[in-house]
C-alpha positions in Angstrom: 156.5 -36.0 -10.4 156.7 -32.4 -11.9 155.2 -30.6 -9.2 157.5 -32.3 -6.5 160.8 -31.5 -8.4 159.1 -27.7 -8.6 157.8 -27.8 -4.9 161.8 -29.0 -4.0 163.6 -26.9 -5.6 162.7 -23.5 -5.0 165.9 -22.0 -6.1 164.6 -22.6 -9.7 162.2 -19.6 -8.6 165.6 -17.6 -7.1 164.3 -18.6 -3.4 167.3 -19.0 -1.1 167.2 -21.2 1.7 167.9 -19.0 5.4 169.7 -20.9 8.4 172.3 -20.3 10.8 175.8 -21.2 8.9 176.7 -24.5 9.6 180.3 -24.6 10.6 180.7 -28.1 7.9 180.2 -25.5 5.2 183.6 -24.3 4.2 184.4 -28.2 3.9 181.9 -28.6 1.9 182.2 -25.9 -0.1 186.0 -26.4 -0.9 184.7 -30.6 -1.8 182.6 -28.4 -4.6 185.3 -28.3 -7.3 186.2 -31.5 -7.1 185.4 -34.5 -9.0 184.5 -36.4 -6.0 181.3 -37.8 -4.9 180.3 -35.6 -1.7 178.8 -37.7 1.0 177.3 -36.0 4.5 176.5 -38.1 7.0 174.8 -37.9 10.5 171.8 -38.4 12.5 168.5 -38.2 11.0 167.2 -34.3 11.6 170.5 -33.2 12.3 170.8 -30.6 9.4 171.9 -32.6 7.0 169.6 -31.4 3.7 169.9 -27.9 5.6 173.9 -27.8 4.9 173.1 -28.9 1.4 170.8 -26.1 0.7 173.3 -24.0 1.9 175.8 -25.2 -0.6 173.2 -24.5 -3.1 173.3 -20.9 -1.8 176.9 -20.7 -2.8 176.4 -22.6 -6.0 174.2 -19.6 -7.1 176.0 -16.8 -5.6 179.2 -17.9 -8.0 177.1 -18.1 -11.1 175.6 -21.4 -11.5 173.1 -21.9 -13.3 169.5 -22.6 -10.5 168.4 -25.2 -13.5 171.7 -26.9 -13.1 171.1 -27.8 -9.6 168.7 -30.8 -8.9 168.0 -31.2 -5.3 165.5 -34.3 -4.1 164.2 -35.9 -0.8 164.2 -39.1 -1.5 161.9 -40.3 1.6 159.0 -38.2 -0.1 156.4 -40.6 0.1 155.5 -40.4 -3.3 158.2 -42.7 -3.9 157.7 -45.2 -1.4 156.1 -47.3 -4.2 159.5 -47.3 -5.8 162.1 -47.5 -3.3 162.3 -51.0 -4.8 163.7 -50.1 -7.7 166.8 -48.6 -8.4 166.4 -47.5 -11.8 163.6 -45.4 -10.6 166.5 -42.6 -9.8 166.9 -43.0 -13.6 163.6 -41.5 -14.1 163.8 -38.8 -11.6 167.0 -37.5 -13.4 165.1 -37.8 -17.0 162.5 -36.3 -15.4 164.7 -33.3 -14.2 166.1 -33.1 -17.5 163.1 -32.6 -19.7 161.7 -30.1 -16.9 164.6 -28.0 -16.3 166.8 -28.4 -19.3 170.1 -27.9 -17.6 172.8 -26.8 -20.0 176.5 -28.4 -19.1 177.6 -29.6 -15.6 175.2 -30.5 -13.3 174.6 -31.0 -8.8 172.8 -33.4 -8.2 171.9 -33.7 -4.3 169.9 -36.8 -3.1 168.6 -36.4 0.1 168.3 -39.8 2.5 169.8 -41.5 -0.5 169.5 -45.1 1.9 165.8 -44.9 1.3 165.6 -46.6 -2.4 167.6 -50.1 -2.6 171.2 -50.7 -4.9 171.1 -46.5 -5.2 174.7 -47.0 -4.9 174.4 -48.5 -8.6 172.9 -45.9 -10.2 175.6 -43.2 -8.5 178.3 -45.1 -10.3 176.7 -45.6 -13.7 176.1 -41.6 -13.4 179.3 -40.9 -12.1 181.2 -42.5 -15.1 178.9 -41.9 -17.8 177.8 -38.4 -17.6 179.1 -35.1 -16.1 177.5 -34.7 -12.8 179.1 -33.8 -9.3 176.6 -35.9 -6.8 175.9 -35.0 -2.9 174.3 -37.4 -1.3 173.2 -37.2 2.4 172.3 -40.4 4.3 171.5 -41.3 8.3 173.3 -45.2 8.4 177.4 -45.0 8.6 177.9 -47.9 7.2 175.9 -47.3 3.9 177.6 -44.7 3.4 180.8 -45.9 3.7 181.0 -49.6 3.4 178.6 -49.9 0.6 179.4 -47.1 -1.7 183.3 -47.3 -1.5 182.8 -50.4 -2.6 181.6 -49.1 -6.0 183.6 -46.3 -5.9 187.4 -46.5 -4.2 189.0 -43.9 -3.8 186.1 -41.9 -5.2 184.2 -40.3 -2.3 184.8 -37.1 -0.1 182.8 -37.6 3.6 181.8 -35.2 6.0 179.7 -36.0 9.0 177.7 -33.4 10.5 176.7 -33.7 14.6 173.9 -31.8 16.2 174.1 -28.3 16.5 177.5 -27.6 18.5 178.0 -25.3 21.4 179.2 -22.1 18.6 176.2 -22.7 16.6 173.4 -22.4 19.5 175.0 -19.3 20.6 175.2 -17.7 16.8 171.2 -19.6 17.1 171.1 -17.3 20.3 172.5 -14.2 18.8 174.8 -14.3 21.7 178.4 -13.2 20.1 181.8 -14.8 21.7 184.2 -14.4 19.6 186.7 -12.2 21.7 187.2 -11.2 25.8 184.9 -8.2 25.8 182.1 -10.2 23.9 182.2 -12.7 26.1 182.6 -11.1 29.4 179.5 -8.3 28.4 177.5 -11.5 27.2 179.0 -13.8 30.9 175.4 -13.8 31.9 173.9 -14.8 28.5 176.4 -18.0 27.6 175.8 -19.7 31.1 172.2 -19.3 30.6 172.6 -20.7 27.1 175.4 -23.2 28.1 172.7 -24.7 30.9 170.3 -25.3 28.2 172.4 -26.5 25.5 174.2 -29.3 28.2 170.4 -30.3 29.3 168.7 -30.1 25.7 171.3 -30.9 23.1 171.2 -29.8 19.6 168.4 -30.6 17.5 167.4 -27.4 16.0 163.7 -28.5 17.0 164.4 -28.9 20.0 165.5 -26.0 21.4 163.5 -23.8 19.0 160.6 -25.3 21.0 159.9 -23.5 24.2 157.6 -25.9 26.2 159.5 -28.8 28.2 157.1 -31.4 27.6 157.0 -31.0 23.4 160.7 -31.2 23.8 160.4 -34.7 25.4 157.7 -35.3 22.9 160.3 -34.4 20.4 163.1 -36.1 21.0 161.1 -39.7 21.5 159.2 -39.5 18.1 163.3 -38.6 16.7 164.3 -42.0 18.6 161.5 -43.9 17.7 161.7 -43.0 14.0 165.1 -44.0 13.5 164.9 -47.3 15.2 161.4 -48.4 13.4 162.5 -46.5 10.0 166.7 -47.1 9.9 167.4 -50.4 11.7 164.3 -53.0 11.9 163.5 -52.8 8.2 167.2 -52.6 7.4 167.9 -56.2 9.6 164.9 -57.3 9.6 164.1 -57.2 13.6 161.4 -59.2 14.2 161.1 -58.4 18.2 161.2 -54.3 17.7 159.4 -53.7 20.4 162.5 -55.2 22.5 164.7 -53.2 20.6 162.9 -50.0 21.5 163.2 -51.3 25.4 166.6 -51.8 25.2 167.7 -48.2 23.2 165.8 -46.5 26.0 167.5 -48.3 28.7 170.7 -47.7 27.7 170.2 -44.2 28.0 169.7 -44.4 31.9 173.3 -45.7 31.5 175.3 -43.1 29.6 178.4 -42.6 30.2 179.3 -45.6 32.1 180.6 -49.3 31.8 178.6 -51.5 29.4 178.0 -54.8 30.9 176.3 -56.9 28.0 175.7 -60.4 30.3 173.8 -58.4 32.6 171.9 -56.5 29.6 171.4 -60.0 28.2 169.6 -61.2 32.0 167.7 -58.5 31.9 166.3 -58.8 28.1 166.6 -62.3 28.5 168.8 -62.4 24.4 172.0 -63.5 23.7 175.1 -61.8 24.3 175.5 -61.7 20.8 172.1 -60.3 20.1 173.0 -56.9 22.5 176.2 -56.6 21.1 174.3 -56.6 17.8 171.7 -54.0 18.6 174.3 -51.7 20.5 176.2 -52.1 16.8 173.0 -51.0 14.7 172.8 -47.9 17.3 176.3 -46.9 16.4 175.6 -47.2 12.9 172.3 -44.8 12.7 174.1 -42.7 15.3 172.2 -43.0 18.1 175.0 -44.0 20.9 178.6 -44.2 21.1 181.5 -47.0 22.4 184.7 -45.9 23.8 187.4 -48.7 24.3 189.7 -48.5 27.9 193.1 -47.7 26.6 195.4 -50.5 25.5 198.7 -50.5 24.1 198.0 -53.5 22.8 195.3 -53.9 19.6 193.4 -56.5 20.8 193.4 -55.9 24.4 191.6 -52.5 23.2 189.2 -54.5 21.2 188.5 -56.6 23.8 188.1 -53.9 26.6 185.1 -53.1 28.8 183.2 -50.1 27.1 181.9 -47.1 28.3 178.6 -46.0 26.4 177.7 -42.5 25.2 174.6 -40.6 23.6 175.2 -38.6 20.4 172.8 -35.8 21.6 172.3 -34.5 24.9 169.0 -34.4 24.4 168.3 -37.7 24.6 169.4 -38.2 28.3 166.2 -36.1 28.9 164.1 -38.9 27.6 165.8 -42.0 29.8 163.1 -43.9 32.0 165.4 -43.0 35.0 167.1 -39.7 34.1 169.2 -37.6 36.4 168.4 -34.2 36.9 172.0 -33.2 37.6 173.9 -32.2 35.1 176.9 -33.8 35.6 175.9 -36.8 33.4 175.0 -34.5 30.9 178.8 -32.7 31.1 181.0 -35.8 30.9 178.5 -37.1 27.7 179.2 -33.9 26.0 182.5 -33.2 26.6 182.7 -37.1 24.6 181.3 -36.0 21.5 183.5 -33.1 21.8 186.7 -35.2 21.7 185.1 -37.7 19.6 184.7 -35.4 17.0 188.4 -34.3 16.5 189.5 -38.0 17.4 187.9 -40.8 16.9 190.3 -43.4 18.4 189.1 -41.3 22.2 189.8 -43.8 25.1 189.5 -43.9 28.4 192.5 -44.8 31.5 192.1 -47.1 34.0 194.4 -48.8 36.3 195.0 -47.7 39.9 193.0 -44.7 39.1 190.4 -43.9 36.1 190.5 -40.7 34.2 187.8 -40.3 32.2 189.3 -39.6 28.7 193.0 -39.9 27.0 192.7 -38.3 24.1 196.2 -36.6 21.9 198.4 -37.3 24.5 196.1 -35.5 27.0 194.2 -36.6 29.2 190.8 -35.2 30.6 188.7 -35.2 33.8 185.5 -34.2 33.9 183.9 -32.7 37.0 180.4 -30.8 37.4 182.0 -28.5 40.2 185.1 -29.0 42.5 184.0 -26.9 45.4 183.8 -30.5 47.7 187.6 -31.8 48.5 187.0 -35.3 48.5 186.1 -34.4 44.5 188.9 -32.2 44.2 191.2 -34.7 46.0 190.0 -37.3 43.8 190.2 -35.9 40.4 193.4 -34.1 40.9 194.7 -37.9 42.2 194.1 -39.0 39.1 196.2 -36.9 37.5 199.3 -37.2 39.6 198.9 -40.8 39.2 199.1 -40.8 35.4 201.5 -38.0 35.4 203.9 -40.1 37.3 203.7 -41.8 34.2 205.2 -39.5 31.6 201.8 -38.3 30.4 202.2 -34.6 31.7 199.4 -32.5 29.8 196.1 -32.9 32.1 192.8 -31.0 32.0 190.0 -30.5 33.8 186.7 -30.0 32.5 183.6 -28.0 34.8 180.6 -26.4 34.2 182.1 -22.6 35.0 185.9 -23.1 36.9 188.4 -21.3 35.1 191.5 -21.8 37.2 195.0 -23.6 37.6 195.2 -26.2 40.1 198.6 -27.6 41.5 199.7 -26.8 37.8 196.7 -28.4 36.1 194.2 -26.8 33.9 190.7 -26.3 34.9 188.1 -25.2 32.5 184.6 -24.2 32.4 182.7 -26.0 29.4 182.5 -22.8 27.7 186.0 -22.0 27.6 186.8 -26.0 26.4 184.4 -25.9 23.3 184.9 -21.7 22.3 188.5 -21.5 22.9 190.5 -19.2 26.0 189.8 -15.6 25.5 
């Protein structure tokens, strides 16, 4: 086990870790001081053990100790034998202690914490007994959350990281933005770079690969892993391969109406059983539900969902995938809302908009050169506004322009801010 804490934790040897900045890293670095378990959360391959390493970048540029900083993957296979056994992570922290002889307060960062069984156990024992500040980084939401607060109320700090975001492939790119004369002389640059992010999303393997096909490749082993590593062992599927069928298949149908008795037909399960799966998606976050607005609780609950993919990415690996882009728009501009509001709906009644989110509400358009598209978006909006709702935008791959007084945007200019 020596050599593995040694081969993990380079800093011990004054090796920093080099990445682009991670824009979850001043949250994380003002959590730092506080006596709060950190918890980061997201997709598996996301970054998540990458903005960790970063925080042990800042440990050691304020003068911590590298020996006071134990960092461990947890899904190393040498510990497969053990994931069993929860008092294993006892050992690994004696272990650490004899080897590096920390002296005071220790960071402790567990990486994929989910993998060993009742780790939550040995977090709280720690956390009482001894003084240790904990990161722990995890790919299943409801671990995370459910599981641990139950231990420890009150006693947890989250952040969730996404994919790559539009700001980070571009500082990825070297491309700068961050005023008018960046982003006029670099015009040429962020639509190239826009064009690829909306198609390939933002796994950092992904679009540091060059080759279409290995992309593809990518992104299915990325899928596949999750659902054969994070949900069948987890709940004990016993038909996976089904499972599999049915992940893929949903993402020929992003961003429209789930209909879960025709997904049942055509699986030939339950109703229950899809709503089930779609539910262990959500949870190892694969796919997104949004609820059609209700005023009413339940009525929300009960609402017909619209379905979204987490990453971009994965629209490129749907049996039947559309090579327009327009799909690939509307799912984005979804995770962009999501992230700042998680209570995102969409409106339908006469007319549909596609998302009310903060009092506003959004269209979302690939181009509006075509009047019948025009007509039909901008109807949507007048019929809502009648309404009292009176702050509209909408959202296109490169528009920049006002429209019978509503706001259209190019993509670029919704996720980087007006110049």
């Amino acid at each position: 086990m020596k050599n593995i804490l040694i081969e993990q934790n380079l800093h011990w040897n004054k090796q920093l870790s080099s990445s682009i900045r991670r824009e979850q890293l001043t949250q994380l670095i003002d959590y730092l001081p506080l006596r709060q378990v950190i918890t980061i959360s997201g997709i598996r391959r996301c970054g998540k053990s990458t903005l960790a390493k970063q925080a042990i970048n800042h440990l050691l540029t304020t003068g911590v100790n590298p020996y006071n900083i134990l960092f461990v993957n947890l899904e190393q296979p040498y510990f497969l034998e053990y994931k069993h056994d929860a008092n294993y992570l006892n050992t690994i922290y004696d272990e650490y202690l004899k080897l590096a002889n920390p002296q005071g307060k220790t960071y402790v960062i567990f990486d994929e914490v989910q993998f060993f069984e009742n780790w939550q156990v040995f977090i709280k024992s720690k956390y009482e007994s001894s003084d240790i500040k904990f990161i722990i980084t995890g790919s299943n939401s409801s671990l995370l959350s459910n599981d641990l607060n139950t231990l420890l109320s009150g006693r947890t700090l989250g952040i969730h990281l996404e994919t790559f975001s539009f700001k980070e492939f571009l500082d990825y790119k070297q491309i700068t933005y961050s005023n008018e004369i960046e982003r006029i002389s670099n015009r040429i640059a962020i639509a190239r770079a826009k064009e690829e992010y909306l198609k390939w999303g933002g796994f950092y393997e992904v679009f540091d690969e060059e080759q279409e096909y290995i992309k593809k490749e990518i992104l299915i082993a990325y899928a596949k892993n999750i659902i054969y590593q994070d949900i069948v062992p987890r709940y004990g599927i016993r038909n996976s391969s089904e499972l599999e069928r049915l992940f893929f298949y949903l993402l020929s149908t992003a961003t429209g109406i789930l209909n879960y008795s025709k997904l049942a037909e055509t699986f030939n399960i339950s109703d229950k059983s899809i709503k089930e799966y779609i539910g262990y998606f959500e949870e190892v976050f694969l796919l997104k539900r949004m609820d059609r607005y209700h005023t009413k609780p339940k009525e929300k609950i009960r609402s017909s969902k619209k379905i979204y993919v987490n990453d971009n990415g994965f629209l490129q690996i749907a049996p039947k995938h559309s090579k327009n882009l327009g799909t690939a728009l509307e799912n984005k501009v979804f995770n962009v809302l999501y992230a700042n509001d998680n209570r995102v709906t969409y409106r339908r009644e006469k007319h549909e908009v596609d998302f009310y989110s903060q009092e506003t509400l959004y269209q979302v358009a690939y181009d509006i050169e075509d009047e019948k598209t025009r007509k039909r978006e901008l109807g949507a909006f007048k019929y809502f506004k009648d309404k009292d709702i009176q702050v509209c935008k909408l959202i296109t791959f490169d528009t920049n322009e006002v429209v019978e007084g509503i706001e259209v945007l190019s993509f670029d200019e919704f996720v980087l801010g007006k110049n």
